[in-house]
C-alpha positions in Angstrom: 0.0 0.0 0.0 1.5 3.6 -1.1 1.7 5.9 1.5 1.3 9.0 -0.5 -1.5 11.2 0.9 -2.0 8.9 3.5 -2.1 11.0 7.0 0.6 9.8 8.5 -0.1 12.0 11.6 -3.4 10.0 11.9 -4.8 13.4 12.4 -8.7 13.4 11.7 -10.1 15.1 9.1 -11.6 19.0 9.5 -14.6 19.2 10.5 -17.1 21.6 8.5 -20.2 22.6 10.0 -22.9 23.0 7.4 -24.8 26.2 6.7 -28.3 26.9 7.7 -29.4 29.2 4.5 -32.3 30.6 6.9 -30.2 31.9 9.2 -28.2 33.3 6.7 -30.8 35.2 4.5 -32.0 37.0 8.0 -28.8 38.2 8.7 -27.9 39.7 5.3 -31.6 41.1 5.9 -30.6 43.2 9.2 -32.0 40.7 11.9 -30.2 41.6 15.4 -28.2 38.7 17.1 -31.3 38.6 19.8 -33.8 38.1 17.8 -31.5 35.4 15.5 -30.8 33.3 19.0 -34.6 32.9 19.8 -35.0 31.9 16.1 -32.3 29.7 16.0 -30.8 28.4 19.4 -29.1 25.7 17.9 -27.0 27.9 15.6 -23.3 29.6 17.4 -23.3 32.9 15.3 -26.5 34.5 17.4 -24.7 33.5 20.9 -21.4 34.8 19.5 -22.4 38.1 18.0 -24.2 38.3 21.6 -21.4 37.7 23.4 -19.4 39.8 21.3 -22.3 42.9 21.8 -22.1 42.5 25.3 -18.6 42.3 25.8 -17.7 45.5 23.7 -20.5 47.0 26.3 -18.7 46.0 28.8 -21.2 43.7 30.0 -18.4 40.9 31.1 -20.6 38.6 32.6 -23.8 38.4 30.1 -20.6 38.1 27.3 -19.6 35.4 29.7 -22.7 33.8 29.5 -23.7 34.0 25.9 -20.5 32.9 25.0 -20.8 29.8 27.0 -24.0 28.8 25.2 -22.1 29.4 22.0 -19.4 27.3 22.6 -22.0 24.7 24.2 -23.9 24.7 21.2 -20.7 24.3 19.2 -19.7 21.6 20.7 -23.2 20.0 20.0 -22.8 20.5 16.6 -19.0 19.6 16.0 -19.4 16.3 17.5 -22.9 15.9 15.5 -20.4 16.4 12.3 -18.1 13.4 13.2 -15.5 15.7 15.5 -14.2 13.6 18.3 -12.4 16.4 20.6 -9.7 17.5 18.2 -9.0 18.4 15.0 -9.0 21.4 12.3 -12.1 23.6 12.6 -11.0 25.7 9.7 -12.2 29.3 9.8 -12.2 29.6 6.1 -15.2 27.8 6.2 -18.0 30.3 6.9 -20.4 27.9 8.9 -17.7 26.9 11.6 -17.1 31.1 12.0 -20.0 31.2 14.9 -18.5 28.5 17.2 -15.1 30.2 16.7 -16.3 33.8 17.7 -18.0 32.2 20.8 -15.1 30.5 21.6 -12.8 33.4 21.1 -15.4 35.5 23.4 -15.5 33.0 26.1 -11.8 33.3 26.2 -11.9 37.5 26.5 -14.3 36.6 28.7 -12.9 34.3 31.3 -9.7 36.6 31.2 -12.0 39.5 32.1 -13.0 37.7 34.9 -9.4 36.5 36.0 -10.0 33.1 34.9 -6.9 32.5 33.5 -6.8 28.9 33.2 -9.8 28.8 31.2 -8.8 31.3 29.3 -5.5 30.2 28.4 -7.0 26.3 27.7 -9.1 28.1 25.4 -6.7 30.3 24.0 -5.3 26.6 22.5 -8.6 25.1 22.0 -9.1 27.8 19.5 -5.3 27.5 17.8 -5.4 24.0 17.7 -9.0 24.2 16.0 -7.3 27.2 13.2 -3.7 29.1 13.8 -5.0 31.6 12.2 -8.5 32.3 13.8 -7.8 34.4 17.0 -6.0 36.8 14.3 -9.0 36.4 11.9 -11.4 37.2 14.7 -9.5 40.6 15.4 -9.7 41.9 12.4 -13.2 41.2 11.6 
């Protein structure tokens, strides 16, 4: 057997979340991230943009908490895609942007709150998931 394009790593494959036109279609109409969580609290782009909202308020602790639920619901739909704990979540892929925002804003958050260790395990979880996401997320 050739080993040529073999993963020799045996790293698993990225995982890509797929998109939910819907959602999608209300947010290119204007719908604000409150009303796009109620309609869809499955989906990580509402609780990110949430979190996000609150955080640049300088709500900490409702960032804190809609972040959480972000990453929660992420998590949900990452392993519903095959994802068993590890592995690329690339951010080039539009869908997997929402659980990457709540996962970046659960990390501002939990350093806000001077929980360091979180914030630094998430700080990895979200270069391990893309290198290039925390910078991605900053300049967005």
């Amino acid at each position: 057997m050739a080993l040529l394009g073999k993963n020799l790593l045996d790293e698993p494959a990225p995982t890509y979340l797929d998109e939910n036109p819907e959602l999608t279609a209300r947010l290119d109409a204007g719908d604000v991230a409150e009303d796009l969580a109620a309609a869809f609290p499955k989906e990580q782009l509402p609780w990110a943009m949430l979190a996000e909202e609150a955080l640049a308020d300088g709500r900490t602790l409702e960032g804190y908490a809609y972040a959480r639920v972000g990453y929660h619901r992420g998590l949900d739909s990452l392993r519903g895609h095959g994802w068993k704990g590890h592995g690329a979540v690339p951010y080039s892929h539009e869908p997997n942007r929402g659980f990457l925002r709540a996962l970046a804003a659960l990390g501002q958050a939990a350093a806000q709150i001077g929980e360091m260790d979180e914030a630094a395990r998430i700080e990895k979880f979200l270069h391990d998931s893309d290198p290039e996401a925390a910078e991605q997320i900053a300049r967005r």
